[in-house]
VOMIKE-673719 format. One record per residue (C-alpha): residue in three letters; x, y, z. Coordinates in steps of 0.1 Angstrom, whole numbers, plus 5000, padded with zeros to 4 digits. Each point is the difference from the previous one (the first is absolute). Example, Ala and Ser with C-alpha at 12.3 -4.5 7.8 and 13.67 -1.06 7.14 Angstrom:
REM residues 2
<'ALA'; <5123; 4955; 5078>>,
<'SER'; <5014; 5034; 4993>>,
REM end
This chain:
REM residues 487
<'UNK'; <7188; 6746; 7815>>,
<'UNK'; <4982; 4978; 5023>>,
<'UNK'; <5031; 4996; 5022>>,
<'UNK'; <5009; 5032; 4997>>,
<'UNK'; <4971; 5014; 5018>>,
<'UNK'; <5002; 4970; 5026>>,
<'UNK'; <5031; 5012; 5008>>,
<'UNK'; <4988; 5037; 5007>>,
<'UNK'; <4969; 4992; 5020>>,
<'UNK'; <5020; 4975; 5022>>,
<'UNK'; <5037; 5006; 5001>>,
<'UNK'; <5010; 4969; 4991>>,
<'UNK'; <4999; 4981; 4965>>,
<'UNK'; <4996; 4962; 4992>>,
<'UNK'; <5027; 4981; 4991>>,
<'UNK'; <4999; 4962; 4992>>,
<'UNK'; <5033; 4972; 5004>>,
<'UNK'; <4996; 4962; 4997>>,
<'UNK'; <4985; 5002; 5040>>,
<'UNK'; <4970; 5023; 4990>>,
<'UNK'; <4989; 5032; 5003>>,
<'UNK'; <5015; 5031; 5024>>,
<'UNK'; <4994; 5036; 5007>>,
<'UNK'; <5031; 5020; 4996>>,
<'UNK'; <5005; 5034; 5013>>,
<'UNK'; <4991; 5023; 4970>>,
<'UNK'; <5027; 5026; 5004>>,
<'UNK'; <5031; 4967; 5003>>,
<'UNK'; <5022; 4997; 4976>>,
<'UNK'; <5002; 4963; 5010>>,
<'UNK'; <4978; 4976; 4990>>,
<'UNK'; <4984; 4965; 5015>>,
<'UNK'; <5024; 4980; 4997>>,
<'UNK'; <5025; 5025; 5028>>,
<'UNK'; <4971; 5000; 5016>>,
<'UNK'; <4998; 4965; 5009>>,
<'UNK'; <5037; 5002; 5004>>,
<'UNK'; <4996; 5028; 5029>>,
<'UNK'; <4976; 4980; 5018>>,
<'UNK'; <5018; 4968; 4997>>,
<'UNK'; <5034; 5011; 5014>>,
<'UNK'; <4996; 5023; 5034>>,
<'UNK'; <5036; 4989; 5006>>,
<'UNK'; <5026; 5031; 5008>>,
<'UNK'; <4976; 5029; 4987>>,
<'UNK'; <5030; 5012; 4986>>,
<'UNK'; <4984; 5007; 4964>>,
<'UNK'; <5024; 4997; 4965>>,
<'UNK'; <4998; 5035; 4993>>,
<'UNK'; <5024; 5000; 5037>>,
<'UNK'; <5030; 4993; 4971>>,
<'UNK'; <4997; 5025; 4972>>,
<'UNK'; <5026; 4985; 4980>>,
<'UNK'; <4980; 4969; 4999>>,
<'UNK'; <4971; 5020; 4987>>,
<'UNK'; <5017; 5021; 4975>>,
<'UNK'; <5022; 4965; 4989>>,
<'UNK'; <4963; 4984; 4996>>,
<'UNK'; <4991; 5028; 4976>>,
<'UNK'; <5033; 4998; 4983>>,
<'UNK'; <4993; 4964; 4990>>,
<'UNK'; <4964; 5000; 4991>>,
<'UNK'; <5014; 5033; 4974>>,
<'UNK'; <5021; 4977; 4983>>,
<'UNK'; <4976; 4978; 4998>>,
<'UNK'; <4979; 5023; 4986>>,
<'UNK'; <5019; 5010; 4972>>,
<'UNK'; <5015; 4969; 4994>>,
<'UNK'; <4963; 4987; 4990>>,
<'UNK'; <4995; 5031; 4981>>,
<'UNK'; <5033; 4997; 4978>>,
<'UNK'; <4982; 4961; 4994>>,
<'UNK'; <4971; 5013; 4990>>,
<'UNK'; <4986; 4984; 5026>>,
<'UNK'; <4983; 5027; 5021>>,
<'UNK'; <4982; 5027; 4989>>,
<'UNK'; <5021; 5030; 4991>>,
<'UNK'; <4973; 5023; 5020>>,
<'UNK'; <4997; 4979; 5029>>,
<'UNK'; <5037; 4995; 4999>>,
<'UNK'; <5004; 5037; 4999>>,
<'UNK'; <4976; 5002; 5035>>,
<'UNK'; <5018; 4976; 5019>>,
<'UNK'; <5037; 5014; 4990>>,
<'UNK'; <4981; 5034; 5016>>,
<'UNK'; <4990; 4987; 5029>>,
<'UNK'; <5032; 4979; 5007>>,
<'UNK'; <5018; 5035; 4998>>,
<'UNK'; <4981; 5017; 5022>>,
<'UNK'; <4999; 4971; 5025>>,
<'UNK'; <5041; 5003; 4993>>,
<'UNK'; <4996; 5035; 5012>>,
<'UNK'; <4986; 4992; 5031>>,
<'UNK'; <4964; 5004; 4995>>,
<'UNK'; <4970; 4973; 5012>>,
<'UNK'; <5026; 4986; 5020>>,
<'UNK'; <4974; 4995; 5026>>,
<'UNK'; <4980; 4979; 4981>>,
<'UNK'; <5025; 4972; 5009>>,
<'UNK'; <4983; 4985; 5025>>,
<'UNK'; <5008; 4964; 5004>>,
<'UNK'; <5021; 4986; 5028>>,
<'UNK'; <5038; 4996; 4993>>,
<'UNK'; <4997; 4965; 5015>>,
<'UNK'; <4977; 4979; 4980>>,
<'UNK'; <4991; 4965; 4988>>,
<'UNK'; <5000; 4992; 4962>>,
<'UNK'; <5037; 5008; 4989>>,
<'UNK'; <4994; 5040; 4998>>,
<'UNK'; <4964; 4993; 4979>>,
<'UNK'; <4981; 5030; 5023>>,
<'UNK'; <5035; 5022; 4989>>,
<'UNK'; <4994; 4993; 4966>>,
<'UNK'; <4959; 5004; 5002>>,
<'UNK'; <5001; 5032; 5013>>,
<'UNK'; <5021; 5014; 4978>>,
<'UNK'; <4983; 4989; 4969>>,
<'UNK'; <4968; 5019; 5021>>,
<'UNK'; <5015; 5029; 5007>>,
<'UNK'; <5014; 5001; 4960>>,
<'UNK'; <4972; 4988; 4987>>,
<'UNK'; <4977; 5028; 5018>>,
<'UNK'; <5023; 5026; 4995>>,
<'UNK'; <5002; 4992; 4961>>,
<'UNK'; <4959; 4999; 4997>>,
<'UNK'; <5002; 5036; 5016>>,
<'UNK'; <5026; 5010; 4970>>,
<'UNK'; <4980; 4986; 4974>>,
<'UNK'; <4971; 5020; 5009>>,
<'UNK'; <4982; 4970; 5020>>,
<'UNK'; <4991; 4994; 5037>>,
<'UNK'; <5015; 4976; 5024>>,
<'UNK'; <4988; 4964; 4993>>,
<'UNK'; <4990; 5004; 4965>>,
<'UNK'; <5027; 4970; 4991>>,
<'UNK'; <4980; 4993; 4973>>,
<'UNK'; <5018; 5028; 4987>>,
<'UNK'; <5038; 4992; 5014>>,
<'UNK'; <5003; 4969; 5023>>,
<'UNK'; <5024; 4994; 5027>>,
<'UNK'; <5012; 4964; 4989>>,
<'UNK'; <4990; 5001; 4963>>,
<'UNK'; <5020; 5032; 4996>>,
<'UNK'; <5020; 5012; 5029>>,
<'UNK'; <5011; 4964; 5006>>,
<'UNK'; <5001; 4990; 4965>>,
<'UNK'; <5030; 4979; 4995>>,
<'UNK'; <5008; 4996; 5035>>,
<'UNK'; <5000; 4974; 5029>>,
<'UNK'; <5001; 5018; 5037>>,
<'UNK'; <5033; 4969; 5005>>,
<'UNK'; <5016; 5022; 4976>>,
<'UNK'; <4989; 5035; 5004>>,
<'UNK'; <5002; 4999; 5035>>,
<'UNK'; <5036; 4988; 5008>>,
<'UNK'; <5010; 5027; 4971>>,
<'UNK'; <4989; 5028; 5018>>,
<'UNK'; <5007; 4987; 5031>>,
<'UNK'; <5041; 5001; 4993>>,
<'UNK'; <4991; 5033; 4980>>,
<'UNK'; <4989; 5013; 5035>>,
<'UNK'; <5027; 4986; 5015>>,
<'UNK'; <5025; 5017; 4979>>,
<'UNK'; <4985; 5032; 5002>>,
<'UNK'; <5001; 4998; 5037>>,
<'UNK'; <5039; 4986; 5003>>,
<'UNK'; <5012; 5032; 4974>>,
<'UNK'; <4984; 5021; 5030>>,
<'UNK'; <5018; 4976; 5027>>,
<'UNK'; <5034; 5001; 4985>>,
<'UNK'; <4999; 5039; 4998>>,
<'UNK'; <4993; 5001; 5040>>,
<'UNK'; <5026; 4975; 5007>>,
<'UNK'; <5023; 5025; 4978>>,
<'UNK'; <4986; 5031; 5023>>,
<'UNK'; <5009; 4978; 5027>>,
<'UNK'; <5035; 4991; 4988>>,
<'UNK'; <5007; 5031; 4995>>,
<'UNK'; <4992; 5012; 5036>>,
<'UNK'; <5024; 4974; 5011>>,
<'UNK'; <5027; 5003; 4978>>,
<'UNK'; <4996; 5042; 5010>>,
<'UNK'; <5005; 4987; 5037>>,
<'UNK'; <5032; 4980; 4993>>,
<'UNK'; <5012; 5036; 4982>>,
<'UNK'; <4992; 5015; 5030>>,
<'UNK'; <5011; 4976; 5028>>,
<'UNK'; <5033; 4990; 4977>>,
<'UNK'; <5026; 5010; 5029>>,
<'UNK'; <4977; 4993; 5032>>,
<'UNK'; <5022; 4973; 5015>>,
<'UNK'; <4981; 4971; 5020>>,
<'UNK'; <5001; 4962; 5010>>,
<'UNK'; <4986; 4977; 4980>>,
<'UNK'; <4982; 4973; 5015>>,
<'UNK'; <5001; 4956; 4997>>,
<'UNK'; <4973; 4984; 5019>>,
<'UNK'; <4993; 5033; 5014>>,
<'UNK'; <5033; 4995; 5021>>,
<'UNK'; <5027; 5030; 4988>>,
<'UNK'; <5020; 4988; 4972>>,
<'UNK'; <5022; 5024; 4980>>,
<'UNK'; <4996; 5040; 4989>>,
<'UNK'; <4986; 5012; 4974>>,
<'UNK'; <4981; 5031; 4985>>,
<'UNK'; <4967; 5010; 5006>>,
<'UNK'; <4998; 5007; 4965>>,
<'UNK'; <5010; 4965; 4992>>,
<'UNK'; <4975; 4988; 5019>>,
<'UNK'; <4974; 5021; 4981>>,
<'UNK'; <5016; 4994; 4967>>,
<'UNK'; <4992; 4962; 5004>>,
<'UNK'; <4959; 5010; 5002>>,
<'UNK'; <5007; 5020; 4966>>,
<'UNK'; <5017; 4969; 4984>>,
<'UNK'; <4972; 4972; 5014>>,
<'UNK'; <4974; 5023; 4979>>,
<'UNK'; <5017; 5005; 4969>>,
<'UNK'; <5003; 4962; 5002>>,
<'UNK'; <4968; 4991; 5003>>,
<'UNK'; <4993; 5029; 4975>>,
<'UNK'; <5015; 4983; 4971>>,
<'UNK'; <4984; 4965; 5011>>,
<'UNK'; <4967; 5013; 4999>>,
<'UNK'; <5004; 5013; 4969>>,
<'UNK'; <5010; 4966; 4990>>,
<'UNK'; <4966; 4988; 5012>>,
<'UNK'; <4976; 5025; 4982>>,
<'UNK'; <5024; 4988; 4967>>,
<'UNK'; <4981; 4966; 5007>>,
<'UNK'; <4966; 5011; 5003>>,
<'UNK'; <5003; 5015; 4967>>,
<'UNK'; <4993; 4970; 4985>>,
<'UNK'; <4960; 4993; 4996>>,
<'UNK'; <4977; 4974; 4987>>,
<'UNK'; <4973; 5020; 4982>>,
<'UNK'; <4983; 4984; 4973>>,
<'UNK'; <5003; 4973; 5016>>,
<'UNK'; <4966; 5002; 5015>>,
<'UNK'; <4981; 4967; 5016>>,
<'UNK'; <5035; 4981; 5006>>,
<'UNK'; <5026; 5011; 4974>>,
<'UNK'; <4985; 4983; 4969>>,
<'UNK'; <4989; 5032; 4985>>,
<'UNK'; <4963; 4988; 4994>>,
<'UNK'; <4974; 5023; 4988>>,
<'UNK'; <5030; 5026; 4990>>,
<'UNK'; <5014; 5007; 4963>>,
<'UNK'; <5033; 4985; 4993>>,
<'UNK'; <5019; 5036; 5001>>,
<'UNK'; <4977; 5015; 5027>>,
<'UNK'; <5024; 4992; 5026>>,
<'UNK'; <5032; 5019; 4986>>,
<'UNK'; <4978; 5026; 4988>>,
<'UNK'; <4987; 5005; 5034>>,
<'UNK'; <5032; 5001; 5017>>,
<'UNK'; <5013; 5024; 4978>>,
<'UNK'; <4974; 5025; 5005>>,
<'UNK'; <5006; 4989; 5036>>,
<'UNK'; <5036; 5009; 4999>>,
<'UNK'; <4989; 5034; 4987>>,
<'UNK'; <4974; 5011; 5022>>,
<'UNK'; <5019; 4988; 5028>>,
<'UNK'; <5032; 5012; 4996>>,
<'UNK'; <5013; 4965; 5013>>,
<'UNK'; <5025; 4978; 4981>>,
<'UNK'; <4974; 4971; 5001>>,
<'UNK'; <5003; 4965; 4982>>,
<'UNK'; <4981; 4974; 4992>>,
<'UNK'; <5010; 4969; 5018>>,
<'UNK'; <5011; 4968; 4977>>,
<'UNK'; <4978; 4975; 5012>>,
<'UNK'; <4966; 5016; 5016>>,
<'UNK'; <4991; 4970; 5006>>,
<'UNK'; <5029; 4997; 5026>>,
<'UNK'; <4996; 5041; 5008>>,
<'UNK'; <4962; 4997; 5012>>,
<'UNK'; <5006; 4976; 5030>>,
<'UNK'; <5038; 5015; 5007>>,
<'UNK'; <5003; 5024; 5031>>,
<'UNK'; <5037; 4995; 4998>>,
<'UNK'; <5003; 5037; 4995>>,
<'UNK'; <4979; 5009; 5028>>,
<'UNK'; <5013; 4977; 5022>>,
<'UNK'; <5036; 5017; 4990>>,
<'UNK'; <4983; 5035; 5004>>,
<'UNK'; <4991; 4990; 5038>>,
<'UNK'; <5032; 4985; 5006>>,
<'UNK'; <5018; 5034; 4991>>,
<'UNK'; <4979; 5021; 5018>>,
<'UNK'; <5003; 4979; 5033>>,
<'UNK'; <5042; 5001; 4992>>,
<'UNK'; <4994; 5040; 5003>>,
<'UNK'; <4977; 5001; 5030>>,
<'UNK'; <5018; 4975; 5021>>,
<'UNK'; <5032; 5025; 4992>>,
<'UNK'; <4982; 5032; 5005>>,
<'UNK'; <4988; 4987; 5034>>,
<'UNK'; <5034; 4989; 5011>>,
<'UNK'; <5007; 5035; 4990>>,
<'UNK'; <4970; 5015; 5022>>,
<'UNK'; <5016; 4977; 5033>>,
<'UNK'; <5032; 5014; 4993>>,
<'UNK'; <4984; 5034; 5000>>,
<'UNK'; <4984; 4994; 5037>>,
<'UNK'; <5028; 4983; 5011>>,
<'UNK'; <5025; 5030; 4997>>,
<'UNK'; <4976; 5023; 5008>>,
<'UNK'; <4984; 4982; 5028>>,
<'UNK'; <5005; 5022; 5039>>,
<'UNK'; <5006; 5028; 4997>>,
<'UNK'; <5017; 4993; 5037>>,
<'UNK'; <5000; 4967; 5001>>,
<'UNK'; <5007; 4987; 4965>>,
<'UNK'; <5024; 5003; 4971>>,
<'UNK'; <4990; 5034; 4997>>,
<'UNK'; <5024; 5000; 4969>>,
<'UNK'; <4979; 5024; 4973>>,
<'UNK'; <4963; 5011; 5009>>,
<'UNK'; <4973; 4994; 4980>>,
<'UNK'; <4974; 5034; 4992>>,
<'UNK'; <4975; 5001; 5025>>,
<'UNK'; <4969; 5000; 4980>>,
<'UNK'; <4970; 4996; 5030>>,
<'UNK'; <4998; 4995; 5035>>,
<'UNK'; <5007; 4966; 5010>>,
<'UNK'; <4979; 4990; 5030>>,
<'UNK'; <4966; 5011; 5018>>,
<'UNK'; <5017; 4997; 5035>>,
<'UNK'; <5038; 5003; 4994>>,
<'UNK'; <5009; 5040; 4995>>,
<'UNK'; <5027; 5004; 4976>>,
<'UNK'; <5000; 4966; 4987>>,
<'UNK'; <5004; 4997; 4961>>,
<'UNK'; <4997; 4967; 4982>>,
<'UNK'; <5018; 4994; 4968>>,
<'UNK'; <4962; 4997; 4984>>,
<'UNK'; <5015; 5006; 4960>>,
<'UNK'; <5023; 4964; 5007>>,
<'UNK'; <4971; 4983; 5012>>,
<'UNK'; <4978; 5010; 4980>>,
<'UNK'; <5027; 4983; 4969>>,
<'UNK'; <5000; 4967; 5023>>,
<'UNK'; <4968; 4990; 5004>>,
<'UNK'; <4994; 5008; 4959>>,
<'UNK'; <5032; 4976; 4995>>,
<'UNK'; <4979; 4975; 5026>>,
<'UNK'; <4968; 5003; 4970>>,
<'UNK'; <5023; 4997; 4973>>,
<'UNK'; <5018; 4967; 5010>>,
<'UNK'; <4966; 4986; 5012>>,
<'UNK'; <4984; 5008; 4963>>,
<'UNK'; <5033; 4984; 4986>>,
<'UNK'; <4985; 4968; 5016>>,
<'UNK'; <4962; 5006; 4986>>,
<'UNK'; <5020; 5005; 4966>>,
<'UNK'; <5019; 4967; 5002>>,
<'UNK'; <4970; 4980; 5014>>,
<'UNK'; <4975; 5012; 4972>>,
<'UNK'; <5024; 4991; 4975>>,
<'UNK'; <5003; 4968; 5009>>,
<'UNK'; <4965; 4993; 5002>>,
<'UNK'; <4995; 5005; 4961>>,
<'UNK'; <4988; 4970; 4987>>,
<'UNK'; <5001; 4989; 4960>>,
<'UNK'; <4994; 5029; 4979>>,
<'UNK'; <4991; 5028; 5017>>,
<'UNK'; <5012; 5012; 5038>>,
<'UNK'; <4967; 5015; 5017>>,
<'UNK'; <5016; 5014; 5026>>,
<'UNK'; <5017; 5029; 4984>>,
<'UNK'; <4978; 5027; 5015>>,
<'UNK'; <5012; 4995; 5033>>,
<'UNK'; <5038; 5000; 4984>>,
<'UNK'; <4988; 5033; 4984>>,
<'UNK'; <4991; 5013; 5030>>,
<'UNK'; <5026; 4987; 5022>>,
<'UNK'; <5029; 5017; 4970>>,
<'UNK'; <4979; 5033; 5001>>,
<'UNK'; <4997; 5006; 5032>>,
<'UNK'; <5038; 4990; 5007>>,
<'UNK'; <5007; 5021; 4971>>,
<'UNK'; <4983; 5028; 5010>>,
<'UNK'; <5009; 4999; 5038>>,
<'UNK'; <5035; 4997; 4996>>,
<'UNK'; <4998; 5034; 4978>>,
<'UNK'; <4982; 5016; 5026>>,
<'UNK'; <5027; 4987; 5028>>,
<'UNK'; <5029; 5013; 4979>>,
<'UNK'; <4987; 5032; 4994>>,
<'UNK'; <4991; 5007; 5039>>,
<'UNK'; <5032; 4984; 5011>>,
<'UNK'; <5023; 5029; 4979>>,
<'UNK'; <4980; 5028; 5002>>,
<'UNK'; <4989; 4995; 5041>>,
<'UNK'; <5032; 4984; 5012>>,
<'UNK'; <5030; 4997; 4980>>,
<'UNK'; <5003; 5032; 4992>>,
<'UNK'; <4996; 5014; 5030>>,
<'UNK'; <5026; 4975; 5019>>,
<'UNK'; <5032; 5013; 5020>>,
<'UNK'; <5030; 4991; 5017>>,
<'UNK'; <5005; 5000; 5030>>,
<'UNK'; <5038; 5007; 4993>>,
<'UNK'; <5017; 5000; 5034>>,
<'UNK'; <4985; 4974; 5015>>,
<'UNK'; <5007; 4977; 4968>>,
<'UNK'; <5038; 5017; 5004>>,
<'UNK'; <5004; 4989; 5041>>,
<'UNK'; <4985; 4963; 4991>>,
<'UNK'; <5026; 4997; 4976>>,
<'UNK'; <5028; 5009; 5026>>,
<'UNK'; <4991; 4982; 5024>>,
<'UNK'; <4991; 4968; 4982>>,
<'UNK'; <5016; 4968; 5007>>,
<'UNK'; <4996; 4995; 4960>>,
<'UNK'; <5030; 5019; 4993>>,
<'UNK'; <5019; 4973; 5010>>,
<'UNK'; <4993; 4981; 4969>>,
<'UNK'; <5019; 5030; 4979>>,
<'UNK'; <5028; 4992; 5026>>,
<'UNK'; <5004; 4962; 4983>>,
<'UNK'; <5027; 5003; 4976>>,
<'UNK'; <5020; 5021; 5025>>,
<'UNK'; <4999; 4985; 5029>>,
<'UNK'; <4990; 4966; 4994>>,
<'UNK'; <4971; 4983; 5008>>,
<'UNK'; <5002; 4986; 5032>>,
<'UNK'; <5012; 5035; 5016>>,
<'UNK'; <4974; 5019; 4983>>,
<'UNK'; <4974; 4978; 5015>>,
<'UNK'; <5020; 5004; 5035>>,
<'UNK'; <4998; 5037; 4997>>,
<'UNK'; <4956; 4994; 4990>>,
<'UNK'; <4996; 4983; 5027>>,
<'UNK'; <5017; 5022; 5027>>,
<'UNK'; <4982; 5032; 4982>>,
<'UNK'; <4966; 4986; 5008>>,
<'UNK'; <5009; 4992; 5035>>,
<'UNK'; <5015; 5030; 5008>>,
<'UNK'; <4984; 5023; 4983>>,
<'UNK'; <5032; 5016; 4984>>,
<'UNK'; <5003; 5007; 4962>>,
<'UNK'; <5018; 4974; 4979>>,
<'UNK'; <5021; 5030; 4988>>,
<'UNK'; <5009; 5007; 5034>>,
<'UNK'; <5009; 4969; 5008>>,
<'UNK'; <5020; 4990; 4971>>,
<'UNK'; <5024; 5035; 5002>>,
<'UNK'; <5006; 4988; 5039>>,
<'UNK'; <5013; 4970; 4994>>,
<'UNK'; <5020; 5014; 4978>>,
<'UNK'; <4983; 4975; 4964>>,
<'UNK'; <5005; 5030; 4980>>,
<'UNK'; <5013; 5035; 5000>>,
<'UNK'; <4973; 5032; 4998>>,
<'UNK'; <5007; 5005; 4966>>,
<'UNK'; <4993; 4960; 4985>>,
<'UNK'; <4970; 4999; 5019>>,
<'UNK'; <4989; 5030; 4987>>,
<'UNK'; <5006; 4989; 4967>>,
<'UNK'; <4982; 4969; 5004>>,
<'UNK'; <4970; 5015; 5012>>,
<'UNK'; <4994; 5030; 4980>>,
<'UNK'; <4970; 4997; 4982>>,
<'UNK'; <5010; 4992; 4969>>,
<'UNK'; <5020; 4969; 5009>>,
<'UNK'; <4966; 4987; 5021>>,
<'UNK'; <4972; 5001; 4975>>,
<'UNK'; <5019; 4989; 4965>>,
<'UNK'; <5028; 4976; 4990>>,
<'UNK'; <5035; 5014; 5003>>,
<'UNK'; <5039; 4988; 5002>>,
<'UNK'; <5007; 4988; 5034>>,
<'UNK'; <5029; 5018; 5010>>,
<'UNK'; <5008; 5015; 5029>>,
<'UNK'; <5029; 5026; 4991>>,
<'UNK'; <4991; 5031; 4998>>,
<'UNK'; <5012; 5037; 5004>>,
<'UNK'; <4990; 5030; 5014>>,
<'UNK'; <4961; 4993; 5000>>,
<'UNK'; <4985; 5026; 5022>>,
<'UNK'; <4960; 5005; 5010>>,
<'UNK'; <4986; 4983; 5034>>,
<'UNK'; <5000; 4968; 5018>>,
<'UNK'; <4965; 4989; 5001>>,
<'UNK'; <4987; 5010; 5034>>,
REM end
C-alpha cells in the first residue's frame, strides 16, 4: 500500500529494471522500460500509436498469446481473463495513446514489444481490481509476455498491420479503378491522337486512353494481393531465433490458431522459424509491389498534367477540376494540385522501397534488427498511397472533361493520319503526303483527295473512327458510306 500512496502524493510510482530505479508518471499506462525507450530514441517523433493497425495487430498477438498459455495451463485463468480484456479494448481503439515509443528504434522492435506488455499489463491490474504497477499481481514479461520473444511477436504483428492496412489500400485502388474505368465509359467515342515520344502517332479514343489507367490498377490490384498472401505466413513461437525455447511444444499452433481467429487473417505458421525469424523476403516483396504501383500511378499523374497542361498554351485536351487557386501573383492561374499531390507520395514510396531493401539486407544471423524502419517505411507507403488514391478519384478524376472539339480539329489536321493511309497508298507516298502536310499546313485528307490517291468515299472509309482506333479488314471498296469528311 506503500506504493500506492507514493503514487498519490507524488504522481508518479517506482518502477525498477536491471538499470535501477525510475519514477513513472502515475496515471501511464506504460511502464519503465517505454520510458527509457522514449528518452532513448527522439528520432522522427512520429509515435507507434501514428499506425493503428500496428497497435491493434500488437494486441491481436499478445491475445493469442494469452489464451494460448491459458489453454496450457500455463497462466493463470484470472490473469489470463484480464489481459484478453484489455487486449479487446485496446482492439477497440482505447489507450491507444499510451503507445508512446518512437516507430524508429534500436533493439529489433524491443521498446514496441515493452510498451505493449505496459500498457497490457496496467490495463489488466486495473481489471483485476489492482492499481498500476502492482506486477506482483500480473507482470508485463512473466505474464503478458509469457511464451514470447519480441523477434517473434514483433514481425507477427508487424505483417498483421501490414495486412490490415493493404485490405484498406486495395479497396481505394478499386474506388480509383473504378473512377477511371467510368471515364473510359464516358470518353468511349471522343476521338484523339495518340502520342509516341510525345511526337503525334496514330488516333485513338480518349476513352482508350483512360481505359489503360483502369487496367494498370486492377493489375497492380491482383499483385498486391499476391503480396499480403505472403505476409500471412508468421514465425510466432518461434521467439529468441526460431528454436521455440522457453515455449510448450504445442504452444505455437495453438497460438496461431487463436491468432487466425481473432484476426480474421488466413495466417500460417512458417515451416522452418528458424529460417522465418531472420527472412524479410516478404517485406522486401511487399515494398517491391508497392513501388510497381506508385511508379505506375505517377506516370499516371504526368499523364494527367500533360493533357491538361495550358489551358492556351498546352494540350488543353480534358481539364482537370479546379480545386484552389493556383498562385499568389498570377490571377486565374490553377495548378493541377490533386496530380501533384499523387507524385510527390509516388517520390516517398519508391524512396522507402529503397529503406526496405537496405534494411533487409543488413540482417545479420538470426535475427534482422532493422525491421522497424521496414515497418515504418511499408506503413507509411501503405498508408500514403491509400490516401493518394482516394484524393486522386474523388478531387480529380471524376471531375475531368473533354475538351471535345479541340481533340476533334487535332485529329484532322494531324499529320498522323497518314499512317492509317499505309496499306492504301503505300508507304513511301503516305510519307510524301506527311511531309508536305506539315510544311504546308494543309490536311493530309486534303491533300490525298487532290492528288487524286483515293476517291471521297475510300478515304472516308478509311478514316471513320472505327477503322482508326481498332483492328479491321483493310479494304478499300466500299458503297454508299455517307456522314462528313473530317474538317
Amino acid at each position: 500500500m506503500a506504493t500506492h500512496d507514493h503514487v498519490l502524493h507524488s504522481g508518479v510510482r517506482a518502477e525498477h529494471d536491471l538499470l535501477g530505479d525510475r519514477d513513472v508518471p502515475a496515471d501511464a499506462y506504460y511502464g519503465i522500460h517505454t520510458l527509457r525507450a522514449v528518452e532513448n530514441f527522439p528520432i522522427t517523433g512520429t509515435p507507434i500509436s501514428a499506425y493503428p493497425d500496428l497497435i491493434t495487430a500488437l494486441a491481436c498477438v499478445k491475445q493469442a498469446a494469452a489464451l494460448a498459455n491459458r489453454d496450457l495451463g500455463l497462466l493463470d485463468g484470472r490473469k489470463a481473463d484480464a489481459i484478453v480484456g484489455a487486449c479487446e479494448e485496446i482492439r477497440a481503439g482505447k489507450l491507444h495513446g499510451e503507445f508512446v515509443v518512437d516507430v524508429i528504434q534500436g533493439g529489433a522492435g524491443t521498446s514496441t514489444n515493452m510498451n505493449a506488455n505496459e500498457v497490457l499489463a496496467n490495463r489488466a491490474l486495473e481489471l483485476l481490481g489492482h492499481h498500476k504497477g502492482e506486477y506482483g499481481k500480473l507482470h508485463p514479461l512473466e505474464d503478458v509476455n509469457a511464451g514470447q520473444s519480441t523477434n517473434d511477436v514483433y514481425p507477427t504483428a508487424v505483417k498483421i498491420a501490414l495486412d490490415f492496412t493493404a485490405q484498406r489500400l486495395l479497396d481505394a485502388m478499386e474506388v480509383l479503378r473504378c473512377a477511371f474505368a467510368a471515364k473510359a465509359e464516358e470518353f468511349a467515342d471522343v476521338l484523339k491522337m495518340g502520342r509516341t515520344q510525345l511526337q503525334d502517332a496514330v488516333p485513338m479514343t480518349l476513352g482508350q486512353e483512360f481505359a489503360t489507367y483502369a487496367v494498370m490498377l486492377e493489375e497492380d490490384h491482383k499483385r498486391l494481393t499476391e503480396a499480403c498472401e505472403l505476409i500471412r505466413e508468421i514465425n510466432l513461437g518461434g521467439t529468441a531465433i526460431g528454436t521455440g525455447l522457453n515455449t510448450h511444444p504445442e504452444y505455437a499452433a495453438l497460438a496461431s490458431r487463436h491468432l487466425r481467429t481473432i484476426t480474421g487473417l488466413p495466417l500460417t505458421v512458417a515451416h522452418d522459424l528458424v529460417e522465418a525469424t531472420q527472412d524479410a523476403g516478404a517485406f522486401v516483396q511487399l515494398s517491391g509491389v508497392l513501388k510497381r504501383i506508385a511508379v505506375k500511378l505517377s506516370k499516371t499523374c504526368n499523364d494527367l498534367r500533360l493533357l491538361s497542361c495550358g489551358p492556351r498554351a498546352g494540350f488543353a485536351e480534358i481539364n482537370l477540376p479546379p480545386v484552389q487557386a493556383g498562385s499568389s501573383i498570377m490571377p486565374g492561374k490553377v495548378n493541377p494540385v490533386v496530380p501533384e499531390v499523387v507524385n510527390q507520395i509516388a517520390f516517398e514510396v519508391i524512396g522507402n522501397d529503397i529503406a526496405v531493401t537496405m534494411a533487409a539486407e543488413a540482417g545479420q544471423l538470426q535475427l534482422n534488427a532493422f525491421e522497424p524502419v521496414i515497418a515504418h517505411s511499408l506503413l507509411k507507403s501503405l498508408t500514403h498511397l491509400r490516401a493518394g488514391c482516394l484524393t486522386l478519384a474523388e478531387r480529380c478524376v471524376t471531375g475531368i472533361t473533354a475538351n471535345k472539339e479541340h481533340l476533334a480539329h487535332l485529329v484532322a489536321h494531324s499529320i498522323g493520319l497518314a499512317t492509317a493511309l499505309n496499306p492504301h497508298i503505300g508507304y513511301e507516298q503516305a510519307t510524301a503526303i506527311a511531309q508536305e502536310a506539315l510544311k504546308t499546313s494543309r490536311s493530309v485528307s486534303e491533300l490525298v483527295l487532290d492528288k487524286g490517291l483515293l476517291t471521297k468515299d475510300e478515304l472516308q472509309f478509311i478514316l471513320l473512327p472505327n477503322n482508326l482506333v481498332r483492328p479491321h479488314v483493310q479494304t478499300t471498296t466500299v458503297g454508299a458510306l455517307g456522314g462528313p469528311l473530317p474538317d
